[in-house]
C-alpha positions as CSV (number, residue, x, y, z in Angstrom):
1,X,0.0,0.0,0.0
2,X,2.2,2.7,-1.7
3,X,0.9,6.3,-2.1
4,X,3.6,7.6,-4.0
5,X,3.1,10.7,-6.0
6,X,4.9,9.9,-9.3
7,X,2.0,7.2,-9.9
8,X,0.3,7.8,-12.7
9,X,-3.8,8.4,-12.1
10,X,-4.3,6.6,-15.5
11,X,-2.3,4.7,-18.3
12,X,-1.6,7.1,-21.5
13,X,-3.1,6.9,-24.4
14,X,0.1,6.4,-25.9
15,X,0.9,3.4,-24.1
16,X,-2.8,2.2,-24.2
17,X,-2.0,1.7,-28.2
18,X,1.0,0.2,-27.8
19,X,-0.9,-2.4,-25.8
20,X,-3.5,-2.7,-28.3
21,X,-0.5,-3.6,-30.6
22,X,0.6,-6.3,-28.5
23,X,-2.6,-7.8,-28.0
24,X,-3.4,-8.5,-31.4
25,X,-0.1,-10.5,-32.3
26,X,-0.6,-14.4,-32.3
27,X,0.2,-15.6,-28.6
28,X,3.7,-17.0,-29.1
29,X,3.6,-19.5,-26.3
30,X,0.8,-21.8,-27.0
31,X,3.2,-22.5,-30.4
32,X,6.1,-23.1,-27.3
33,X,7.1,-27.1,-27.1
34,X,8.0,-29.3,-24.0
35,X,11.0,-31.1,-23.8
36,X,10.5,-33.7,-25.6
37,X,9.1,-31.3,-28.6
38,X,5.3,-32.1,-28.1
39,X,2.1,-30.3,-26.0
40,X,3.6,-33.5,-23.5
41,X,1.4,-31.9,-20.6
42,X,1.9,-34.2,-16.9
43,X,-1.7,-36.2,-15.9
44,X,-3.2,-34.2,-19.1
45,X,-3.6,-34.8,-22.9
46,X,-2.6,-32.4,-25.5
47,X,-6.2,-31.7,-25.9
48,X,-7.2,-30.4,-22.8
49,X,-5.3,-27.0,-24.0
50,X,-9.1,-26.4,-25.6
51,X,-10.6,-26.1,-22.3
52,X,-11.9,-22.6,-22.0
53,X,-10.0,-21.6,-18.4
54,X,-6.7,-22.7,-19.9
55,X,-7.0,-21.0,-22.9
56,X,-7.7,-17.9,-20.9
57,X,-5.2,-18.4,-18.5
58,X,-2.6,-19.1,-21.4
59,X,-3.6,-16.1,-22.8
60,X,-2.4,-14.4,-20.2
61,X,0.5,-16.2,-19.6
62,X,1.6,-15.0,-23.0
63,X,1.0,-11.3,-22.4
64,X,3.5,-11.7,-19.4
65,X,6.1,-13.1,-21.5
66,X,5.3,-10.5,-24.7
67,X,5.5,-7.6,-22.0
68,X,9.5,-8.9,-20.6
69,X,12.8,-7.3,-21.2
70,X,15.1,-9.5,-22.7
71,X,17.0,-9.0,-19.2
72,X,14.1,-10.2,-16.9
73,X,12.3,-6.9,-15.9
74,X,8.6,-5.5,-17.2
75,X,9.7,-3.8,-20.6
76,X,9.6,0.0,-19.8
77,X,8.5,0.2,-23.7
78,X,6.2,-3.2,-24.3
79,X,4.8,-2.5,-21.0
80,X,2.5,0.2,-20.5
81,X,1.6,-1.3,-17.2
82,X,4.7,0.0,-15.9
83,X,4.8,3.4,-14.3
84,X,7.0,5.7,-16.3
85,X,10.3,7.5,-14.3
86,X,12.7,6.3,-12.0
87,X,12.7,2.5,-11.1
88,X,11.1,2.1,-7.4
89,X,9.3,0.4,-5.5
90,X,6.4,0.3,-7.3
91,X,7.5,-1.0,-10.3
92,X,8.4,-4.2,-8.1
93,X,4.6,-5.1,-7.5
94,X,4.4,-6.8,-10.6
95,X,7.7,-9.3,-10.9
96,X,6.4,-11.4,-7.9
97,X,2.9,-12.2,-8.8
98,X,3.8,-13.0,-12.5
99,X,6.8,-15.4,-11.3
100,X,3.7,-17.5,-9.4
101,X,1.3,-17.1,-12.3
102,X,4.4,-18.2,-14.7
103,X,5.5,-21.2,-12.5
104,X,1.8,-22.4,-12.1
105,X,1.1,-22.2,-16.0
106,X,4.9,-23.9,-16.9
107,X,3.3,-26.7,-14.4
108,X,0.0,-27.1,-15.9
109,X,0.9,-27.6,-19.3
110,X,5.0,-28.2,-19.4
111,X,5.5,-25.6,-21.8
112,X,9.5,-23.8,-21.1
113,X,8.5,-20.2,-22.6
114,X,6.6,-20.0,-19.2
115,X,9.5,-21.5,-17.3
116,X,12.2,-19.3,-18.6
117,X,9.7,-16.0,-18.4
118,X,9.4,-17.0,-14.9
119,X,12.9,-17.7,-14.1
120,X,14.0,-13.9,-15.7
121,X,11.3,-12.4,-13.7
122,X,12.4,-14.1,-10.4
123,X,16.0,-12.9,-11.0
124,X,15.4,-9.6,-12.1
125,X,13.7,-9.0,-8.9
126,X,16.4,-10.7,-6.6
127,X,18.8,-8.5,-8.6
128,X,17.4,-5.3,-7.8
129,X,17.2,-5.4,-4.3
130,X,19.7,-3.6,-1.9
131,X,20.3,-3.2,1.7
132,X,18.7,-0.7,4.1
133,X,20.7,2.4,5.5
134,X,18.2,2.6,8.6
135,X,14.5,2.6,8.2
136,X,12.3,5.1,7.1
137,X,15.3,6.2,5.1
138,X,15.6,4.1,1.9
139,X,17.2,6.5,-0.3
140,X,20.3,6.9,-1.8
141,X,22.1,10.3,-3.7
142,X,23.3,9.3,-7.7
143,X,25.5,12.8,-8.7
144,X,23.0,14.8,-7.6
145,X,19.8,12.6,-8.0
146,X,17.8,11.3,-5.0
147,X,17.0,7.0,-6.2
148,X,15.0,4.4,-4.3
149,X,17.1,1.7,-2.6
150,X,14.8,-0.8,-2.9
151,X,14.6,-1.8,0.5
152,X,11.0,-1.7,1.9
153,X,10.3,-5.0,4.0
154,X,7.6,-5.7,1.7
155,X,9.9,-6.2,-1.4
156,X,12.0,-8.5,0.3
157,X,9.0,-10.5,1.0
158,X,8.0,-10.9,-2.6
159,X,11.6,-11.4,-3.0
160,X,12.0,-14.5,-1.1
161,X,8.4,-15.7,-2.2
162,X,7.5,-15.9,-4.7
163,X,10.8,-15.2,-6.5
164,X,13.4,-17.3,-4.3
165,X,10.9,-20.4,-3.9
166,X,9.7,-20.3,-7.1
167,X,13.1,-20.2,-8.5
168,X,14.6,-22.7,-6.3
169,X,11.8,-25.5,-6.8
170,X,12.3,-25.0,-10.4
171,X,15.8,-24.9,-10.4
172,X,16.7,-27.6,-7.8
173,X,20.3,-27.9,-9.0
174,X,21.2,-24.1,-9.1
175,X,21.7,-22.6,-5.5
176,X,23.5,-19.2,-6.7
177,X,20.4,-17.3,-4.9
178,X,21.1,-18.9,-1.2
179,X,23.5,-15.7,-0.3
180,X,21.0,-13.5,-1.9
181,X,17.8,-15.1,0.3
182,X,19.7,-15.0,3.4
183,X,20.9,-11.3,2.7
184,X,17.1,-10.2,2.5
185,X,16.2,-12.0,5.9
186,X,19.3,-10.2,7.1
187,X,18.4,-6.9,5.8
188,X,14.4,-7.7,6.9
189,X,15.7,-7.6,10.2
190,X,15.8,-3.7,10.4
191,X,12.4,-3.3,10.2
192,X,11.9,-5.5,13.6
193,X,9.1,-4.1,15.8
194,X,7.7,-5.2,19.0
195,X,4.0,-4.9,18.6
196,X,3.5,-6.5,15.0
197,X,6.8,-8.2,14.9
198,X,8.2,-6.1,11.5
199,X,6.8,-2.9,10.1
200,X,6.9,-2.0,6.3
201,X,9.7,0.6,6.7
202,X,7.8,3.4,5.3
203,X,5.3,5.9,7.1
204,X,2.3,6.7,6.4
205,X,0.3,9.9,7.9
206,X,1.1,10.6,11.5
207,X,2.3,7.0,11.7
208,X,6.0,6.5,11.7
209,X,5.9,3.0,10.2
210,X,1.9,2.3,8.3
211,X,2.3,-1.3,9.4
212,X,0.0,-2.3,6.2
213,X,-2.0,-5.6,6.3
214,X,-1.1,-6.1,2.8
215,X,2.8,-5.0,3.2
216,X,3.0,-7.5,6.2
217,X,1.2,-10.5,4.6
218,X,3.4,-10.0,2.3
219,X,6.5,-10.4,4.1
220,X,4.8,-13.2,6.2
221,X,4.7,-15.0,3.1
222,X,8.0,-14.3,2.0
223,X,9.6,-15.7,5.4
224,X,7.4,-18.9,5.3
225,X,8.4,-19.2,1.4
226,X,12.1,-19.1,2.7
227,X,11.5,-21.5,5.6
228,X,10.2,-24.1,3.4
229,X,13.8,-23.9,1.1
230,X,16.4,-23.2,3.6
231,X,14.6,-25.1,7.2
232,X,16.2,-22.6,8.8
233,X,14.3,-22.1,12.3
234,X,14.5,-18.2,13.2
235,X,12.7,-17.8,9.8
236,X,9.8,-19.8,10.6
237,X,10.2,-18.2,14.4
238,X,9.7,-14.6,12.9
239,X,6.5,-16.0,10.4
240,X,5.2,-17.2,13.3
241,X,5.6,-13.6,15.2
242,X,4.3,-12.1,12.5
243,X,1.1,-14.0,12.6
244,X,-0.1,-12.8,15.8
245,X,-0.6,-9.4,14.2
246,X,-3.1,-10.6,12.3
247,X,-4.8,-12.8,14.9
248,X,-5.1,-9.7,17.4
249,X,-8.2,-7.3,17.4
250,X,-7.6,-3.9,16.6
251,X,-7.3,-0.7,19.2
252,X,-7.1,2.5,18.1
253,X,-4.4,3.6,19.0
254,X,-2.1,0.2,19.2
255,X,0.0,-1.1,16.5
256,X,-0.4,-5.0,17.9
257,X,-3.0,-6.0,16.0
258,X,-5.2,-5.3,12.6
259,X,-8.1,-7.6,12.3
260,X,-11.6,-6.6,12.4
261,X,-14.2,-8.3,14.0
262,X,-16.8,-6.2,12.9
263,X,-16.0,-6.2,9.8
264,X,-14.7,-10.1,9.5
265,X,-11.7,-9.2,8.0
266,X,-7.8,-7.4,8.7
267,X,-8.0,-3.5,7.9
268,X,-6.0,-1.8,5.6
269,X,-3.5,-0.4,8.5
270,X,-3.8,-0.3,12.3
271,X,-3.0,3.5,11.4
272,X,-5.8,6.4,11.0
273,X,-5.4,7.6,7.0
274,X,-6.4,7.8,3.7
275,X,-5.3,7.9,0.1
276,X,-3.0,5.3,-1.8
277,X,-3.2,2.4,-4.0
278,X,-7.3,2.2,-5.6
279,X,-8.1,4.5,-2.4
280,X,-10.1,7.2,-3.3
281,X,-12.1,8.0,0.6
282,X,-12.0,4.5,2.8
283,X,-10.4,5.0,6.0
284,X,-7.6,2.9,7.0
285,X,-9.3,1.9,10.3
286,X,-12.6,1.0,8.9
287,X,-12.1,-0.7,5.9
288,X,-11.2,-4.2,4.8
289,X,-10.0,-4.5,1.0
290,X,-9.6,-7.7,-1.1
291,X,-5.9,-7.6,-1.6
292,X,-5.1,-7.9,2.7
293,X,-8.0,-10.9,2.5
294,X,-6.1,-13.1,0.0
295,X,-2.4,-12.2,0.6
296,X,-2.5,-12.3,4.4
297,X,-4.7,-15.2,3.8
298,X,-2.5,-16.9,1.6
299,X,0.4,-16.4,4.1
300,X,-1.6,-17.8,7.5
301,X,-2.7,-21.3,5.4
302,X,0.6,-21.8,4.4
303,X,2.0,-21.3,8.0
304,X,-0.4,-23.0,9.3
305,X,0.8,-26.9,8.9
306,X,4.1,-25.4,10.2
307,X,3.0,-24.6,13.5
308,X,1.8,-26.5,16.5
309,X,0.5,-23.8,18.9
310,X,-2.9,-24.7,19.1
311,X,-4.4,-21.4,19.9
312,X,-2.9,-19.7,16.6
313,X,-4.2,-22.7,14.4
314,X,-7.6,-22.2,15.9
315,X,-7.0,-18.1,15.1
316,X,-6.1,-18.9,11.7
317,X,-9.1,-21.6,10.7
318,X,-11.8,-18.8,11.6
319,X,-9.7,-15.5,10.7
320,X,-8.9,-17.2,7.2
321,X,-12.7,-18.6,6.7
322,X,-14.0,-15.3,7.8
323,X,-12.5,-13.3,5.2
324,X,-13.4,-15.1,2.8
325,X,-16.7,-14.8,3.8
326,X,-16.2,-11.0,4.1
327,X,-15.3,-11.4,0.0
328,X,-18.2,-13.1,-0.9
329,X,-20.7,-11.5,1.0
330,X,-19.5,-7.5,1.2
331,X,-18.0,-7.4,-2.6
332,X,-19.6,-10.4,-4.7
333,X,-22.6,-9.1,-7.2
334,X,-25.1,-11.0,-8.2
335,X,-23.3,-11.8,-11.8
336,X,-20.5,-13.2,-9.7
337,X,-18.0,-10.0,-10.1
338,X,-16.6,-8.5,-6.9
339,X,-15.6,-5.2,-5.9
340,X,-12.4,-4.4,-3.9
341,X,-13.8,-2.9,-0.8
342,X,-17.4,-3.8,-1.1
343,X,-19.6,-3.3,-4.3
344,X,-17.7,-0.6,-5.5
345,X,-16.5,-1.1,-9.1
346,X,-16.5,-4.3,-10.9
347,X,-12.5,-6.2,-10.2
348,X,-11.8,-9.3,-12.0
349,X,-9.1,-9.9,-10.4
350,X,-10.9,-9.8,-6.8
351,X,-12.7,-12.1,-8.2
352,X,-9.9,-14.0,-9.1
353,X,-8.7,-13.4,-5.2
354,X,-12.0,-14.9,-3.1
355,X,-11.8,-18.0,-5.4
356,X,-7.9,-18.5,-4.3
357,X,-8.9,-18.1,-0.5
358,X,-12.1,-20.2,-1.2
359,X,-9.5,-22.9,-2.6
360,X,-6.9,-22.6,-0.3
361,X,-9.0,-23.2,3.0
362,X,-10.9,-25.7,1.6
363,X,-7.4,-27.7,0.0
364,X,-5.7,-27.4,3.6
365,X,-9.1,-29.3,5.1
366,X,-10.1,-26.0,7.0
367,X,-13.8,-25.1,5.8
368,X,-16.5,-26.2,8.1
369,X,-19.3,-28.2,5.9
370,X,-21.8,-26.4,6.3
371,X,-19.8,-22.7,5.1
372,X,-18.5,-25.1,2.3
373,X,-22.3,-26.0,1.1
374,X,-23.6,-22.1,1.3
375,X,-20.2,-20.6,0.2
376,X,-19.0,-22.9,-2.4
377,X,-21.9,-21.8,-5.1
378,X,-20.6,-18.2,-4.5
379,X,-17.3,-19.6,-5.8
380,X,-18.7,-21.2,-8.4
381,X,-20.6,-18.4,-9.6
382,X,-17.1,-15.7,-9.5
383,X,-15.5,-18.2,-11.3
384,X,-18.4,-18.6,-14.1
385,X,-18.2,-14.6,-14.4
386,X,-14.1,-15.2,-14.4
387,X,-14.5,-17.5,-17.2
388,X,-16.9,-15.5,-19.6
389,X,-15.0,-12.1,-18.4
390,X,-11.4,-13.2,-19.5
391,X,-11.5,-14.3,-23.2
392,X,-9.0,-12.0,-25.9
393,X,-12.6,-10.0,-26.5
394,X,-14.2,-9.9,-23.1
395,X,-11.8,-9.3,-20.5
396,X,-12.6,-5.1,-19.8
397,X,-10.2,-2.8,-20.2
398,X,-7.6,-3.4,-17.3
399,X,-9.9,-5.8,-15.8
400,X,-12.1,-2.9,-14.5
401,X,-15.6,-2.4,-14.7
402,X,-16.7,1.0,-13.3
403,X,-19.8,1.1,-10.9
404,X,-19.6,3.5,-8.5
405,X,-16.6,4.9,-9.4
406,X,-14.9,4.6,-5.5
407,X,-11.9,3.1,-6.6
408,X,-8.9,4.0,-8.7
409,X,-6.8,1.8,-11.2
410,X,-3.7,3.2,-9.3
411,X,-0.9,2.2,-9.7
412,X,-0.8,0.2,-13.8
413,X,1.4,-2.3,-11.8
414,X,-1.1,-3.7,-9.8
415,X,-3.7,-4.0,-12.8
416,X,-1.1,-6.6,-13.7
417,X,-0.9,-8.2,-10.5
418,X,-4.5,-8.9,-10.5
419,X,-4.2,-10.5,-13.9
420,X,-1.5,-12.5,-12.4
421,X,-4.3,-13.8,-9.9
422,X,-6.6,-14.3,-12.6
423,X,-4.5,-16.7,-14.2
424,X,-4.3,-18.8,-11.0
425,X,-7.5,-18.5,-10.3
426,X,-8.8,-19.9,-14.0
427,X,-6.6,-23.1,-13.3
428,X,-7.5,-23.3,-10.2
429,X,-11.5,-23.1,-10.6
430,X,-11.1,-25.2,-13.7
431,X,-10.2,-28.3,-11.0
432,X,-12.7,-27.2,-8.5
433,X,-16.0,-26.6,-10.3
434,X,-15.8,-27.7,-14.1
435,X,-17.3,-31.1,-13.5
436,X,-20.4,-29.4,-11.2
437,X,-20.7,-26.7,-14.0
438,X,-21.0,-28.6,-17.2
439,X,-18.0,-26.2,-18.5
């Protein structure tokens, strides 16, 4: 949860047309091979590429390998979902997401463009990142010109996970990244706190560190990511720390804990404020968004088979089924599209989210039957509206559909991180419900 102010409030025209451009060249990697030089796709027949989801979802896939530099990076000239200026922090939301999406489609189907798209990706992000001074102070003077160091907690989250353990699973034999993981959990330690265990290592407001739910789930998953490469028990110690942030009510006032229990989910920052990423008026301490319910989500199911504390496995079965509730029932419309805060605008990619966190908790054994039987039909129907809302001629514009208008698309990255979502959540929905659906 950025609010920088060199993010642009909309893509250019410019850059919209060169988009266009992309968009209408054949998708080069459903021409890609396997290995052995044929659509050779593990437990699947070359024929199951027809299926609608994984057409869709390839679709995508190919649009994140059309939009790479040759040296890893989103193409500041392909791209136009990259925000023009400097390279920060911002343009790091998108390397980490893609790397998942990338991995998960190279899996699916065995095809190496997604493999080696996936691979640059991951490094390019690993190879960016640099050591803090001190937080709250992550710049650094070039002859005269003040540059981002790339040191915010959050990015060495997405660094370690997605990038690291996606990398290292896939590359089993090459271990050249070790030094570089361990040098991020060193560096991560700066931003130690004693209420929520680490802090983002920006401010926000009157608030010295914004301790973002979204920042924070973020690093949470990057340190249980790590654990599961290197076994390396202060990792798993901090992820564990971590978690209680997210299993503690909120008090004004107090930095210990974020969630809601009015609301049923984690609020956007413990911290009074407004303004930032899609923000437009929602208060930090009374709203919930979709991005803190499926990435902190995401980062307590993982943790959750790693830890034996029976009161935090008890906090994270309810605080992990009640935000997904919160998605379905606060931002789900009656055609199956979701809003990002409530029924604001139409998101497919929160869409894409609440069908992840529906599929995660019910994967790890965690939904209670009866929330499974009213709930999964609300899944069913986001990924019906997924499915007929992501073809080359009816995905929207930026995956946005505007309703009431109380979001923005700020910043471009994170229109791509959402298709990045998409992607997973069209393979994933495509296991779950196409038998029940008749798709």
């Amino acid at each position: 949860m950025q609010n920088d102010g060199n993010v642009p409030s909309r893509i250019t025209r410019r850059a919209a047309i060169r988009t266009a451009a992309l968009l209408a060249v054949p998708a080069p990697a459903l021409c890609a091979q396997s290995r052995s030089g044929q659509l050779d796709v593990p437990g699947a027949r070359a024929g199951e590429f027809s299926k609608p989801w994984l057409q869709n979802a390839l679709e995508f896939g190919n649009r994140f390998v059309a939009w790479q530099s040759p040296y890893g990076g989103p193409d500041p000239i392909r791209c136009s979902y990259r925000t023009q200026g400097h390279f920060g922090p911002t343009q790091l939301h998108t390397t980490g997401p893609v790397t998942r999406a990338l991995y998960r489609l190279y899996d699916e189907t065995n095809l190496e463009d997604f493999k080696a798209a996936a691979d640059h990706y991951a490094t390019f992000h690993l190879a960016t990142l640099r050591d803090p001074y001190e937080p709250y102070y992550d710049e650094e003077n070039l002859t005269g010109k003040w540059r981002n160091r790339l040191s915010r907690s959050w990015v060495y989250g997405k660094g370690l996970s997605p990038c690291y353990e996606g990398f290292r699973l896939h590359n089993p034999a090459e271990d050249a990244f070790d030094i570089k993981a361990y040098a991020c959990y060193r560096w991560l330690q700066k931003y130690r706190r004693d209420d929520s265990g680490f802090g983002i290592g920006y401010e926000s407001g009157k608030a010295a560190d914004g301790q973002f739910s979204c920042d924070l789930g973020e690093v949470g998953c990057g340190l249980v990511g790590f654990y599961n490469i290197a076994k390396y028990r202060p990792v798993l110690d901090d992820a564990a720390r971590l978690a209680r942030f997210f299993l503690t009510d909120w008090r004004e006032g107090s930095g210990e804990g974020v969630w809601s229990p009015k609301l049923g989910n984690w609020l956007l920052s413990p911290w009074q404020g407004e303004g930032g990423e899609h923000v437009t008026s929602q208060a930090f301490t009374v709203n919930g968004w979709g991005w803190s319910a499926y990435v902190v989500g995401n980062y307590l199911l993982r943790l959750y088979p790693l830890v034996h504390d029976a009161s935090m496995r008890r906090g994270i079965e309810e605080k992990c089924v009640r935000a997904m509730q919160w998605c379905f029932d606060t931002c789900q419309y009656e055609d199956g599209a979701h809003g990002m805060f409530e029924r604001d605008d139409k998101w497919v990619g929160m869409g894409a989210a609440a069908i992840l966190l529906f599929a995660e908790i019910h994967h790890a054994g965690l939904m209670p039957p009866e929330i499974e039987r009213a709930y999964r039909p609300k899944a069913e129907k986001s990924w019906q509206y997924l499915l007929t809302h992501t073809g080359r001629d009816s995905y929207p514009a930026d995956g946005y559909t505007r309703v009431t208008g109380r979001t923005s698309k700020r910043p471009p990255e994170n229109l791509v991180w959402l298709m990045a979502w998409t992607v997973e959540a069209l393979l994933e929905g495509g296991k779950l419900f196409a038998s029940t659906t008749g798709t």
